[in-house]
C-alpha positions as CSV (number, residue, x, y, z in Angstrom):
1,X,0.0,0.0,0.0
2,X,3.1,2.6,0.5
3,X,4.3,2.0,-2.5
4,X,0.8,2.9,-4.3
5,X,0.6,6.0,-2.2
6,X,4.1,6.9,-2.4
7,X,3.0,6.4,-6.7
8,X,0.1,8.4,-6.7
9,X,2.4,11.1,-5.0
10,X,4.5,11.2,-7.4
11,X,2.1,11.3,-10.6
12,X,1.1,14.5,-12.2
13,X,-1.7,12.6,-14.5
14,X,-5.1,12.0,-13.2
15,X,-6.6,9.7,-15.6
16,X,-4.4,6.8,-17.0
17,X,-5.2,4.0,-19.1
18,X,-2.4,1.6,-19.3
19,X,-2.5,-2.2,-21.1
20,X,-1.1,-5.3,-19.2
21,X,0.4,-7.6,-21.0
22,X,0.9,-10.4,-19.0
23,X,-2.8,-10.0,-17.6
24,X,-4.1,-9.0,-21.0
25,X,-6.6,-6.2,-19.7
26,X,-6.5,-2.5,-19.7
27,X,-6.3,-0.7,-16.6
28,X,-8.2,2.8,-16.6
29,X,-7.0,4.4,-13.3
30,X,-8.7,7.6,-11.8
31,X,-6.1,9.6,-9.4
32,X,-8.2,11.3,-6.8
33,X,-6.2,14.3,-5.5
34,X,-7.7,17.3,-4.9
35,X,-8.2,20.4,-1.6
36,X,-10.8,18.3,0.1
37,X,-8.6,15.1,0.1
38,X,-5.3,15.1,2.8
39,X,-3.7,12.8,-0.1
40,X,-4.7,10.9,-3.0
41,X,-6.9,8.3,-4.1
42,X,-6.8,5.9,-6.6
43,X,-10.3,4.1,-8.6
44,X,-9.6,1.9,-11.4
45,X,-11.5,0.2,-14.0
46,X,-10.5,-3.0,-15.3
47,X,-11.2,-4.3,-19.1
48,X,-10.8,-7.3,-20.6
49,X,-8.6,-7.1,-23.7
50,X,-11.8,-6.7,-26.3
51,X,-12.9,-3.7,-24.2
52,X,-15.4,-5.1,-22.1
53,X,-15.8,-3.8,-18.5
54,X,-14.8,-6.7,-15.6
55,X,-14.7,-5.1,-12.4
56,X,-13.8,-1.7,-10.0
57,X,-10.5,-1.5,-7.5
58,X,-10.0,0.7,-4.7
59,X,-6.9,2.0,-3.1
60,X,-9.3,4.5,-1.1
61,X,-6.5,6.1,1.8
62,X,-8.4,9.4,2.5
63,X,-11.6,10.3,3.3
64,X,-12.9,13.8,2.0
65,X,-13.7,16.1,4.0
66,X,-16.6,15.4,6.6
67,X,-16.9,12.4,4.9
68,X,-16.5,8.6,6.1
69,X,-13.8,6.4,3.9
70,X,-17.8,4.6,2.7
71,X,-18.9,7.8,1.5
72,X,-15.4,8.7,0.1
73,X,-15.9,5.5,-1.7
74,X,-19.1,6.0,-3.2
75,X,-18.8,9.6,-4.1
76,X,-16.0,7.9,-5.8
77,X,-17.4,5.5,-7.7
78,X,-20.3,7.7,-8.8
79,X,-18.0,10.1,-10.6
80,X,-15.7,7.1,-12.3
81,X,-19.3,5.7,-13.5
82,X,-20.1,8.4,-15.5
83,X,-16.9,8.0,-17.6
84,X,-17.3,4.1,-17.7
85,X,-19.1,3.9,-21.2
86,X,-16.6,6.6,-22.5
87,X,-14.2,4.9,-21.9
88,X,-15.1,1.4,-23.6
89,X,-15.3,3.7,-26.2
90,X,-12.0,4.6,-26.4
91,X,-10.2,1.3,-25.6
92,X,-13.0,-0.3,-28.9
93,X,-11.3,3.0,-30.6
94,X,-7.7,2.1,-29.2
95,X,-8.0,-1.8,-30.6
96,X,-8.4,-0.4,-34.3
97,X,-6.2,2.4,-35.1
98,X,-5.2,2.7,-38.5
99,X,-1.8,2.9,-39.5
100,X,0.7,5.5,-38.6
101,X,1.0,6.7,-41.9
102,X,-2.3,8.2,-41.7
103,X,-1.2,10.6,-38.5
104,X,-2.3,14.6,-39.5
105,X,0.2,16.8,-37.9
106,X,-2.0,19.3,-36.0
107,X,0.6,22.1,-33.8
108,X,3.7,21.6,-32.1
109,X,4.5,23.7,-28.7
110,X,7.8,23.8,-28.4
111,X,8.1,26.4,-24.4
112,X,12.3,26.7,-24.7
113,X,12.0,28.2,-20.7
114,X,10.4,25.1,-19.3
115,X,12.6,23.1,-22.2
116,X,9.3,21.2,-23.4
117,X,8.0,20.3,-26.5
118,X,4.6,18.7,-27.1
119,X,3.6,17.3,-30.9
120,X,-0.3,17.5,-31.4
121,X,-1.7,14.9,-34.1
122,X,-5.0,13.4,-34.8
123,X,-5.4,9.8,-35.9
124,X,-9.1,8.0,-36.9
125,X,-10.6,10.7,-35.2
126,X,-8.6,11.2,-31.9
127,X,-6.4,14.2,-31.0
128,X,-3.1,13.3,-29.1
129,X,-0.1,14.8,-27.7
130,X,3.6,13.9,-27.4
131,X,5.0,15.3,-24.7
132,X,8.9,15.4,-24.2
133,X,11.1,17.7,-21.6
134,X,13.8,17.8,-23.5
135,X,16.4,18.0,-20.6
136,X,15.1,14.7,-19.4
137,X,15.0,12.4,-22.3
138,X,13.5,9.4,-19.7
139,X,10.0,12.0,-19.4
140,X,8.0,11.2,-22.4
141,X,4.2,11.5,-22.0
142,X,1.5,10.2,-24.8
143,X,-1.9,12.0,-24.2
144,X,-5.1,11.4,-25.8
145,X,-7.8,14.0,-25.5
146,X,-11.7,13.0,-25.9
147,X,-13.6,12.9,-23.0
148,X,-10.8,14.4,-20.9
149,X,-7.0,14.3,-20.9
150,X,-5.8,10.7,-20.3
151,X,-1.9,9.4,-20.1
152,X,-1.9,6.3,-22.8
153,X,1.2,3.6,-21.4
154,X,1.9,0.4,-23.4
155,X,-1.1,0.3,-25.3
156,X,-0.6,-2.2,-28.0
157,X,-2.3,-0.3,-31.2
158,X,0.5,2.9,-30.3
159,X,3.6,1.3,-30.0
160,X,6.4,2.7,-31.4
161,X,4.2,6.3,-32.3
162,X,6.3,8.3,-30.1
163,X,10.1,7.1,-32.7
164,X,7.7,7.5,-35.6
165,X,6.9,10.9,-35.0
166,X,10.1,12.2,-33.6
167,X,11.1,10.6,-36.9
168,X,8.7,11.7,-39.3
169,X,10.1,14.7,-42.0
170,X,7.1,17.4,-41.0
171,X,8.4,17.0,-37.6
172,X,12.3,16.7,-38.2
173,X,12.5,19.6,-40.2
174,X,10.5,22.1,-38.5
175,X,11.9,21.3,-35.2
176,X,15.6,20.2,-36.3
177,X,17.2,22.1,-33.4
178,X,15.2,21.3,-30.3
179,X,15.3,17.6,-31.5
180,X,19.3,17.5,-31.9
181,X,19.5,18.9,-28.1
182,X,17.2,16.3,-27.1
183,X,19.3,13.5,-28.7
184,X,22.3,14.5,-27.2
């Protein structure tokens, strides 16, 4: 239990969806941190590998406010509940991207102060953001927005995007120079 506490800490993203391998499910994680809350919470969803929902986990460590660690729960689970069809939606999305060749290069932030660059692209009908700090080549973030902003990690149908765009000519010519300080 420290371990997922010290984890939920530490992470700046509150909704995750992240593939298992081993397990073969997707695990959609909601990170509960907010004013009311003395630390974070964690409520995950768990789907088979088609997309289909299996059950709910709680790591519930706080309560909120005037509330018992019950009501935390529920006030919880209500809120994750209202995303659960959404996100069956995007996993059924996830399972049957098209190829990488068909990505459309939207913007690219490139914030020299904070040395970060984020790479906006759509692909069959999602919007997504690379994310790289370029003095920490280790910090690379893939974001998809639709319902909200969620964290993608090791989903099947994306590997390899973030080398294929750092790669791609629209992206290695417009951004040569923040690229070849990142390499280094």
């Amino acid at each position: 239990m420290e371990e997922i506490i010290k984890k939920l800490r530490e992470s700046e993203w509150l909704y995750q969806l992240k593939y298992m391998e081993e397990e073969k499910m997707y695990i959609f994680s909601f990170r509960f941190a907010n004013q009311f809350l003395k630390g974070p919470n964690l409520v995950e969803l768990i789907f088979n590998e088609k997309g289909e929902f299996i059950e709910t986990k709680f790591y519930i460590f706080y309560e909120l406010e005037g509330k018992t660690k019950e009501e935390t729960k529920e006030m919880h689970l209500e809120e994750v509940m209202d995303f659960k069809e959404d996100i069956e939606i995007l996993i059924k999305k996830l399972l049957f991207l098209k190829d990488k060749e068909e990505i459309t290069f939207k913007k690219e932030n490139y914030l020299p102060e904070m040395q970060y660059l984020g790479i906006n692209f759509e692909l069959d009908g999602l919007l997504y953001t690379y994310s790289l700090e370029l003095n920490n080549p280790k910090k690379k973030v893939l974001e998809c927005k639709c319902i909200m902003v969620v964290q993608l990690e090791n989903i099947p149908s994306l590997k390899g995007i973030g080398e294929y765009i750092l790669n791609h000519p629209k992206v290695r010519v417009k951004l040569v120079n923040q690229l070849a300080n990142y390499e280094k």
